[in-house]
MOPAC internal coordinates of N, CA, C and O (Angstrom, degrees):
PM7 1SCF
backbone

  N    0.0000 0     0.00 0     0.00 0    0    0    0
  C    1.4480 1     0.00 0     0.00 0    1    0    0
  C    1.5244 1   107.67 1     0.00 0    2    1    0
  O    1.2310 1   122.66 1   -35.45 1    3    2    1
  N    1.4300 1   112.51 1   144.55 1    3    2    1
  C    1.8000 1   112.03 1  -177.02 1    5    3    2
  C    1.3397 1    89.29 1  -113.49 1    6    5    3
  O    1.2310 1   134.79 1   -34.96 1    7    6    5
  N    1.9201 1    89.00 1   145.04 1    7    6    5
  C    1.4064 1    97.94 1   169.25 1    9    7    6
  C    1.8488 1   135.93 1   -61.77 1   10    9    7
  O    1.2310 1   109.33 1   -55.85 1   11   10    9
  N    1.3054 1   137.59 1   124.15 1   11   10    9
  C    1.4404 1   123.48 1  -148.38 1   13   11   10
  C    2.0032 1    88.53 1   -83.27 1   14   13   11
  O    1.2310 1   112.63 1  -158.81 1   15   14   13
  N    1.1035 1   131.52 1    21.19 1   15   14   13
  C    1.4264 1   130.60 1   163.11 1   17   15   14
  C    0.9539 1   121.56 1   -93.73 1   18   17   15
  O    1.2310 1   113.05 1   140.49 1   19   18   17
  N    1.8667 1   130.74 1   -39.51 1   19   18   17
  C    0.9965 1   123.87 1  -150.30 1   21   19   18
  C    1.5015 1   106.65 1  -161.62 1   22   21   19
  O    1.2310 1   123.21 1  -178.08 1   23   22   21
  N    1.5487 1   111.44 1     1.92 1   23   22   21
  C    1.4674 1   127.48 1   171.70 1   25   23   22
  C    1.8062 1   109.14 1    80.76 1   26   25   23
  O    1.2310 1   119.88 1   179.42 1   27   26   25
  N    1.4412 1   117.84 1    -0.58 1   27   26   25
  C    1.4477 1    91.12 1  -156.71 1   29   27   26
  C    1.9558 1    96.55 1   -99.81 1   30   29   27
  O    1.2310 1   131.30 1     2.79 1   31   30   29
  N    0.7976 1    95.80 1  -177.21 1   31   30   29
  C    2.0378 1   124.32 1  -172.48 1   33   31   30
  C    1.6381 1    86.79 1   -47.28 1   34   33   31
  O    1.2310 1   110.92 1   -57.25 1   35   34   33
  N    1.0062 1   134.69 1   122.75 1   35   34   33
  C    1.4746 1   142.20 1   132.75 1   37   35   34
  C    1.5530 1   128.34 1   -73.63 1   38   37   35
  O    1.2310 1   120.42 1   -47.40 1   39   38   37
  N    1.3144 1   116.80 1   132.60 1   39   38   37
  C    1.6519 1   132.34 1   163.39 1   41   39   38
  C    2.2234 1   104.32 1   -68.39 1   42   41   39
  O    1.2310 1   133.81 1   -40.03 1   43   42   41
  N    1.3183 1    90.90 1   139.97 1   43   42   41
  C    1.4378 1   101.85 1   154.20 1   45   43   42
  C    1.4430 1   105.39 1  -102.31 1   46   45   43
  O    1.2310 1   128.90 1   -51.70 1   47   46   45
  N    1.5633 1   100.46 1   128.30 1   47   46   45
  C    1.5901 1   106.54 1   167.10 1   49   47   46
  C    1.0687 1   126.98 1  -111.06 1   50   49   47
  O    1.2310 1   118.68 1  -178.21 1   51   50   49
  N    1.7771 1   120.11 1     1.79 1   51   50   49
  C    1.2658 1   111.34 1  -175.98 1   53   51   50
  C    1.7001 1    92.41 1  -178.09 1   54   53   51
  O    1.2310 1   116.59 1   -45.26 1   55   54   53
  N    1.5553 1   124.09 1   134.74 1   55   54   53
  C    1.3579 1   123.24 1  -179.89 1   57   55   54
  C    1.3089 1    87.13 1  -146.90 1   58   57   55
  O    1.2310 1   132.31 1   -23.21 1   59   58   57
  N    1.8618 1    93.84 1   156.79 1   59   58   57
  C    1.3451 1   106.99 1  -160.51 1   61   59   58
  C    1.5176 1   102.51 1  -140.04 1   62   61   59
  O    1.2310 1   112.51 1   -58.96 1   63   62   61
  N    1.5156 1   131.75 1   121.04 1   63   62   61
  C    1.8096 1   104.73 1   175.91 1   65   63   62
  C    1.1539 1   101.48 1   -78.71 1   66   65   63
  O    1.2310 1   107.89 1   -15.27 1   67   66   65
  N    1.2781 1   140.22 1   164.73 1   67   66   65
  C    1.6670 1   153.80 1   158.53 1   69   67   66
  C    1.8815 1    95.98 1  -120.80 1   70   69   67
  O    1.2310 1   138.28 1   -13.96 1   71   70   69
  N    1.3113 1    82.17 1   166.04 1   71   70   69
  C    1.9556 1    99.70 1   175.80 1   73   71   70
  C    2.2569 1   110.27 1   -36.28 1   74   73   71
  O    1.2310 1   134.67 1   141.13 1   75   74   73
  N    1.6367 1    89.23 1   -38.87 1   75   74   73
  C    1.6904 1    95.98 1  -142.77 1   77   75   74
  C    1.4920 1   102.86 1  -103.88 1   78   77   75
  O    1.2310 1   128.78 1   142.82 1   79   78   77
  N    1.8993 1   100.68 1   -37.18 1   79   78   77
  C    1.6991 1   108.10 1   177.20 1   81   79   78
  C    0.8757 1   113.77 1  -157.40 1   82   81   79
  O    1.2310 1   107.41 1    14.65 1   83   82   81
  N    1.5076 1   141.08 1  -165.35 1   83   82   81
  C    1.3423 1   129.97 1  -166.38 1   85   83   82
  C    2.0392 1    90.97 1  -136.36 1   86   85   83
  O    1.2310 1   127.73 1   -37.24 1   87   86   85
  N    1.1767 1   102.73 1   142.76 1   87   86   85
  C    1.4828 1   130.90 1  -153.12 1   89   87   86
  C    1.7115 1    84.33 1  -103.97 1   90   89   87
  O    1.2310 1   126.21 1   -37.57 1   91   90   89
  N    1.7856 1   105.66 1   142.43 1   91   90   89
  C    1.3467 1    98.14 1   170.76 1   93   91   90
  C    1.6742 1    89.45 1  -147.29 1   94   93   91
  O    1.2310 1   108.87 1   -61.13 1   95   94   93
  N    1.5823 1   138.44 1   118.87 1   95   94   93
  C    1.1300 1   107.96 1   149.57 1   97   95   94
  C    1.6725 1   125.51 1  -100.17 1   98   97   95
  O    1.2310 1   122.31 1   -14.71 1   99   98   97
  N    1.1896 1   113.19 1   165.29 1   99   98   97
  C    1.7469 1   125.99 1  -169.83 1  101   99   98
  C    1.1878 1   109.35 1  -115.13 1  102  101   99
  O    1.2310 1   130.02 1   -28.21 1  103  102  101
  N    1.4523 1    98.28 1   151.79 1  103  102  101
  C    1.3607 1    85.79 1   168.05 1  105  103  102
  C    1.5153 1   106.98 1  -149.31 1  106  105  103
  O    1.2310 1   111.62 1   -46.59 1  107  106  105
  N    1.2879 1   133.40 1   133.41 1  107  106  105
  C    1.6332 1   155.08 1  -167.15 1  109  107  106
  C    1.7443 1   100.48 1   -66.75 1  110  109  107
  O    1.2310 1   121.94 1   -70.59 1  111  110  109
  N    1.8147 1   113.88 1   109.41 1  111  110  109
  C    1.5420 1   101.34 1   169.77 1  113  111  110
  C    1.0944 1   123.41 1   -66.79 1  114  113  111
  O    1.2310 1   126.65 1   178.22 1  115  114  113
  N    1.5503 1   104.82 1    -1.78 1  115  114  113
  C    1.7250 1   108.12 1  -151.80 1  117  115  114
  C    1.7289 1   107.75 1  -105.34 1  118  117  115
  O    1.2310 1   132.20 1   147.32 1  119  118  117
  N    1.6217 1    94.03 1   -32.68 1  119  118  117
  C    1.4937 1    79.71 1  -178.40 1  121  119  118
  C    1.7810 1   112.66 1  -130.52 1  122  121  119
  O    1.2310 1   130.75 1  -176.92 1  123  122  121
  N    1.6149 1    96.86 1     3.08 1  123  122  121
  C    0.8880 1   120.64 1   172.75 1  125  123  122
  C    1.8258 1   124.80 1    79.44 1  126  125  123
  O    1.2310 1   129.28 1  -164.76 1  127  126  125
  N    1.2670 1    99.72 1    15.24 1  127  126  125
  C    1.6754 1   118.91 1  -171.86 1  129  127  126
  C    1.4727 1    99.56 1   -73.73 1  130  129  127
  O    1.2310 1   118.85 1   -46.53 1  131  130  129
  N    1.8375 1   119.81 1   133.47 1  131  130  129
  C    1.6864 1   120.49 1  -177.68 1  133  131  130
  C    1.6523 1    79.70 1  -112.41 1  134  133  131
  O    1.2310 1   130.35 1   -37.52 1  135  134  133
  N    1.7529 1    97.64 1   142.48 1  135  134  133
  C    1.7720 1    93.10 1   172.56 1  137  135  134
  C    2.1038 1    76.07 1  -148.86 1  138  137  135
  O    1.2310 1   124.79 1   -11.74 1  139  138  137
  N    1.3474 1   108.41 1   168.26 1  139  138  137
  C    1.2611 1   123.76 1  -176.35 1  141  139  138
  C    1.7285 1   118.14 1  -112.19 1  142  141  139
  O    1.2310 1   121.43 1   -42.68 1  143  142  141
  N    1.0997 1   114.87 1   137.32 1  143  142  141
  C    1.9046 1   105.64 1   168.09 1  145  143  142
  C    0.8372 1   110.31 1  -121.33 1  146  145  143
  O    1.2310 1   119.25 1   -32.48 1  147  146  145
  N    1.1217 1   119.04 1   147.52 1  147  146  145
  C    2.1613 1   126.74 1   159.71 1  149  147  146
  C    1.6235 1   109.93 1   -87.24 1  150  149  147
  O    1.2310 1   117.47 1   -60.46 1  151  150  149
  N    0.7622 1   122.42 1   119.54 1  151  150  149
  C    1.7411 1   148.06 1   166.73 1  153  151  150
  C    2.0324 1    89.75 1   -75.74 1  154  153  151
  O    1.2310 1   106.33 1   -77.62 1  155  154  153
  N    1.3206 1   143.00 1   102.38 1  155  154  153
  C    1.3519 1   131.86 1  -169.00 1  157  155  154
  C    1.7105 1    76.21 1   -99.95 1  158  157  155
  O    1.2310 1   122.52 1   -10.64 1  159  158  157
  N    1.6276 1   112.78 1   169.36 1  159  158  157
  C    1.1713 1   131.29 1   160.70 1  161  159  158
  C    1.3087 1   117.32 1   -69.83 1  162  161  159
  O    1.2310 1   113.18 1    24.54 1  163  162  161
  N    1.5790 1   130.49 1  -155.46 1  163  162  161
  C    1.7014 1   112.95 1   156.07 1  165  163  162
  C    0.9745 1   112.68 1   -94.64 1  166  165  163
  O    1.2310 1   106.56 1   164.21 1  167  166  165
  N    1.2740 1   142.60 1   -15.79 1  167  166  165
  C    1.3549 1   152.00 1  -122.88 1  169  167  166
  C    1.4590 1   104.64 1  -107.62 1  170  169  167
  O    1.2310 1   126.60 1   145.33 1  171  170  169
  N    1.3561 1   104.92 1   -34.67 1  171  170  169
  C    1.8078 1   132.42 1  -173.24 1  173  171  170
  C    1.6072 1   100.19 1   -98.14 1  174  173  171
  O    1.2310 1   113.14 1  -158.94 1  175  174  173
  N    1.2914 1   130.56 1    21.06 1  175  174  173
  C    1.6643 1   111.05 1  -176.80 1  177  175  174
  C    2.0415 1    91.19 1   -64.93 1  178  177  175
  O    1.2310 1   120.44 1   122.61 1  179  178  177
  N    1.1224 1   116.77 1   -57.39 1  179  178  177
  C    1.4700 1   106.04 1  -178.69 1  181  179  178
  C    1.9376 1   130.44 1   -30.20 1  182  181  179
  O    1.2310 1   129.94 1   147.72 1  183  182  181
  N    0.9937 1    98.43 1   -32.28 1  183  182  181
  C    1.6984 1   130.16 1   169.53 1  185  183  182
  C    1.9336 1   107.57 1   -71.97 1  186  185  183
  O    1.2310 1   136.19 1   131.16 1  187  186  185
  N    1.3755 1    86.26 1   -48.84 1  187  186  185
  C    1.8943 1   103.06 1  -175.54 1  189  187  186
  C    1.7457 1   103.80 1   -75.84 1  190  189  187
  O    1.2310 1   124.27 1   125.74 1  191  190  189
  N    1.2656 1   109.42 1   -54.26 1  191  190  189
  C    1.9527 1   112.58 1   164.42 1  193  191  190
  C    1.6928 1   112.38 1   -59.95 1  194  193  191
  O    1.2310 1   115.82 1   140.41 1  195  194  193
  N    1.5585 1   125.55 1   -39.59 1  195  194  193
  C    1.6914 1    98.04 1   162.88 1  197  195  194
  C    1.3306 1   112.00 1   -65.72 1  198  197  195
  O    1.2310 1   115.68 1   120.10 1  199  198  197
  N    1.2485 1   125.80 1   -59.90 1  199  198  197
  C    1.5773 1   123.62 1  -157.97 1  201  199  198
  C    1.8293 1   104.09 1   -36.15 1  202  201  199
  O    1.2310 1   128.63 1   126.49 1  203  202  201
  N    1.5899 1   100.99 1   -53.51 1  203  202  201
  C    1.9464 1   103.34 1  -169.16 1  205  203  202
  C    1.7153 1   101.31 1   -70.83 1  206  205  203
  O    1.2310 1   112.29 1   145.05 1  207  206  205
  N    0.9418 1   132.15 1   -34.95 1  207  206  205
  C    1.3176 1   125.87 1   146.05 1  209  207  206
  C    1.3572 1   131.87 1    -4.92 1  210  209  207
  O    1.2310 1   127.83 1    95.75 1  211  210  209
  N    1.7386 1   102.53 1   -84.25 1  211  210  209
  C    1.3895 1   132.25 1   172.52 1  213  211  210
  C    1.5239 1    99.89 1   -66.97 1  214  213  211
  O    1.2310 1   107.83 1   154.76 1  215  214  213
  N    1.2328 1   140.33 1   -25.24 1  215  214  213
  C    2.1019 1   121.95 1   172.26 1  217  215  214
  C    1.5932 1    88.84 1  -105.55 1  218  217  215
  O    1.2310 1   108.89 1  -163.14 1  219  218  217
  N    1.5855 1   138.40 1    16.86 1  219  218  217
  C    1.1877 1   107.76 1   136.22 1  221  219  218
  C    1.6092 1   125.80 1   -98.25 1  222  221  219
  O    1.2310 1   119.88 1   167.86 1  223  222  221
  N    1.2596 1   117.84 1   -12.14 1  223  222  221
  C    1.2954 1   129.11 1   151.16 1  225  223  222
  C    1.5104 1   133.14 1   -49.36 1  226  225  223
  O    1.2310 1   122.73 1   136.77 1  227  226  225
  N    1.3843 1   112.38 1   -43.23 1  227  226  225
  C    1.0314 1   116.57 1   179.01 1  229  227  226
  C    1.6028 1   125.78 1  -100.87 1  230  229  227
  O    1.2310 1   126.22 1   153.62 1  231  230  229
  N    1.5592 1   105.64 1   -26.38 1  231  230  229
  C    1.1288 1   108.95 1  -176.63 1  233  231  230
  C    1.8399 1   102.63 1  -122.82 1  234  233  231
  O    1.2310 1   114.25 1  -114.30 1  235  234  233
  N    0.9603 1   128.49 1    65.70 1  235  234  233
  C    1.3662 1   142.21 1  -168.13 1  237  235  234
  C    1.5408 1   111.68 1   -59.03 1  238  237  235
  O    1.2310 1   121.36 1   145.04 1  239  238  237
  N    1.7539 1   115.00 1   -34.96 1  239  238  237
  C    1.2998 1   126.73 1   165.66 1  241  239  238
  C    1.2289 1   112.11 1   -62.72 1  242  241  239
  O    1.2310 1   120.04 1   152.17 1  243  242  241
  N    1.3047 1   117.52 1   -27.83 1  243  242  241
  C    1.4640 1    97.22 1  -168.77 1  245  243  242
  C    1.8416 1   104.11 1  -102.65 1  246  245  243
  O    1.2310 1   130.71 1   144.33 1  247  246  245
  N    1.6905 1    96.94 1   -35.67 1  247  246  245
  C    1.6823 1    92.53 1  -173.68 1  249  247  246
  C    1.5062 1   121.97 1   -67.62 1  250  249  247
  O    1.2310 1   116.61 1   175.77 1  251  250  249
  N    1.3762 1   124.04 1    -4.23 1  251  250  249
  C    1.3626 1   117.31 1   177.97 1  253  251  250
  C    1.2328 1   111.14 1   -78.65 1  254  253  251
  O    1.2310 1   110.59 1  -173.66 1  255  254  253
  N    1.5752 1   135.30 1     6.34 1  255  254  253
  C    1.5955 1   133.94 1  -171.94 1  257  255  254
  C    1.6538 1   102.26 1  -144.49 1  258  257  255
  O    1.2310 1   132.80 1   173.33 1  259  258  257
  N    1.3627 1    92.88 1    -6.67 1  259  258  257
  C    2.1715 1    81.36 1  -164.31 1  261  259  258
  C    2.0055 1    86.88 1  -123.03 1  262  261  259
  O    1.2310 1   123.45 1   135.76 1  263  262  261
  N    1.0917 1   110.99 1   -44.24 1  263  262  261
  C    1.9008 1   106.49 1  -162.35 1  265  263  262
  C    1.5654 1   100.95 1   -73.27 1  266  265  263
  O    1.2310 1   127.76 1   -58.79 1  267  266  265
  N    0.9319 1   102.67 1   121.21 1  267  266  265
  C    1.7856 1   104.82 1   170.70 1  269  267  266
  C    1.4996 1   104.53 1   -62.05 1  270  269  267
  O    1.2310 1   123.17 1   -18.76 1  271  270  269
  N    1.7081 1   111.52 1   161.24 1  271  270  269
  C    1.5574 1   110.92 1   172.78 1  273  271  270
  C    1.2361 1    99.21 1  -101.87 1  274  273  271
  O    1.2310 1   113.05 1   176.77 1  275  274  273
  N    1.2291 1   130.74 1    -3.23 1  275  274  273
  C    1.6598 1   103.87 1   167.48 1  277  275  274
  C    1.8059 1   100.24 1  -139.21 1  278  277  275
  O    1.2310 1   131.26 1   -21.53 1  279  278  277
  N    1.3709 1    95.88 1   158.47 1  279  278  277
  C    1.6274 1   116.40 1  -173.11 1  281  279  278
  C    1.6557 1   105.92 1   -48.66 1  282  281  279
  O    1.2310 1   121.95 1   -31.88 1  283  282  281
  N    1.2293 1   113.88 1   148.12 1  283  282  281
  C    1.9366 1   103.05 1  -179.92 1  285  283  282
  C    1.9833 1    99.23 1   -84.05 1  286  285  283
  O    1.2310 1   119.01 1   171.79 1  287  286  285
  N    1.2810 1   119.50 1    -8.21 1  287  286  285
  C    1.6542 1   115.94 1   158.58 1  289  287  286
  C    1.6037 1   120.55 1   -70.13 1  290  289  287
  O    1.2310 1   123.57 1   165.85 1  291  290  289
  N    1.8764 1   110.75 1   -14.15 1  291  290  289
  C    0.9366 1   111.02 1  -165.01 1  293  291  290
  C    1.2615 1   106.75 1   -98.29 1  294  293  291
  O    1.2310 1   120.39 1   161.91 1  295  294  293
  N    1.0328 1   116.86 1   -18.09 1  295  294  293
  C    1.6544 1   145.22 1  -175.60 1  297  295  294
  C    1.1759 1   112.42 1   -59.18 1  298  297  295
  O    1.2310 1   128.90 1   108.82 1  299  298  297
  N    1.5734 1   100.46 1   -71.18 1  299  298  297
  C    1.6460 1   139.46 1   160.96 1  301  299  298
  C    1.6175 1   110.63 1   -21.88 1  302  301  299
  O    1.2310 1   123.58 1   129.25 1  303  302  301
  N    1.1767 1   110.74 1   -50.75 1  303  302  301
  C    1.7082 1   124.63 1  -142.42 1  305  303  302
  C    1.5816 1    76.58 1  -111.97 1  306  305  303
  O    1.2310 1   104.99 1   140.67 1  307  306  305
  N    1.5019 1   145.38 1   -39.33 1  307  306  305
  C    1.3385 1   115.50 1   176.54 1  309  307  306
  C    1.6056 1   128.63 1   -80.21 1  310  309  307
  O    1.2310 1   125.68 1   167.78 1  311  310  309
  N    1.5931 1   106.69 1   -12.22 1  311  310  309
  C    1.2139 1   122.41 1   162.85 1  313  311  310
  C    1.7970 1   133.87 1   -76.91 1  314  313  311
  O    1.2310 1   130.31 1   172.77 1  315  314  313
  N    1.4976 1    97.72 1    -7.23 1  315  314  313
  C    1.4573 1   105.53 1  -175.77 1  317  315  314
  C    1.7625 1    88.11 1  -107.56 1  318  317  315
  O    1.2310 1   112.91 1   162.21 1  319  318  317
  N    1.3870 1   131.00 1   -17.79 1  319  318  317
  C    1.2537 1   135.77 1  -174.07 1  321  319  318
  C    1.4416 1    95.22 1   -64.97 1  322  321  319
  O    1.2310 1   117.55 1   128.71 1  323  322  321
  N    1.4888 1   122.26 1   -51.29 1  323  322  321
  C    1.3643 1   119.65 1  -145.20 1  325  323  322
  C    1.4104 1   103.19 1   -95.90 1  326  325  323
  O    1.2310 1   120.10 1   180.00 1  327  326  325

């Protein structure tokens, strides 16, 4: 995973499963920035399409270059289609 500050290689320091997805936070050697991801199950892409929604709503600077427009299950499932 690259850091969304400064592009470089990130460490996982700590992952967690929960009920819905699995929790990972990172952390940047370079500039030292901790940011978090959700790993969603498949089952939850509906859960996974509000959340990118809501950080393109809110964070508009950042989601036009960093939030994908479609779920990575959705990705998945159009590539095993074809």
């Amino acid at each position: 995973m690259k850091c969304p500050l400064c592009n470089c290689a990130t460490h996982t320091i700590e992952t967690r499963a929960a009920q819905r997805y699995v929790r990972r936070r990172h952390k940047c050697p370079a500039c030292e920035h901790r940011f978090t991801t959700r790993e969603f199950y498949e089952e939850d892409t509906q859960l996974a399409k509000r959340i990118l929604k809501y950080f393109r709503q809110c964070f508009p600077e950042i989601s036009a270059e960093k939030l994908p427009e479609t779920t990575p299950f959705e990705e998945a499932r159009q590539s095993s289609e074809t």
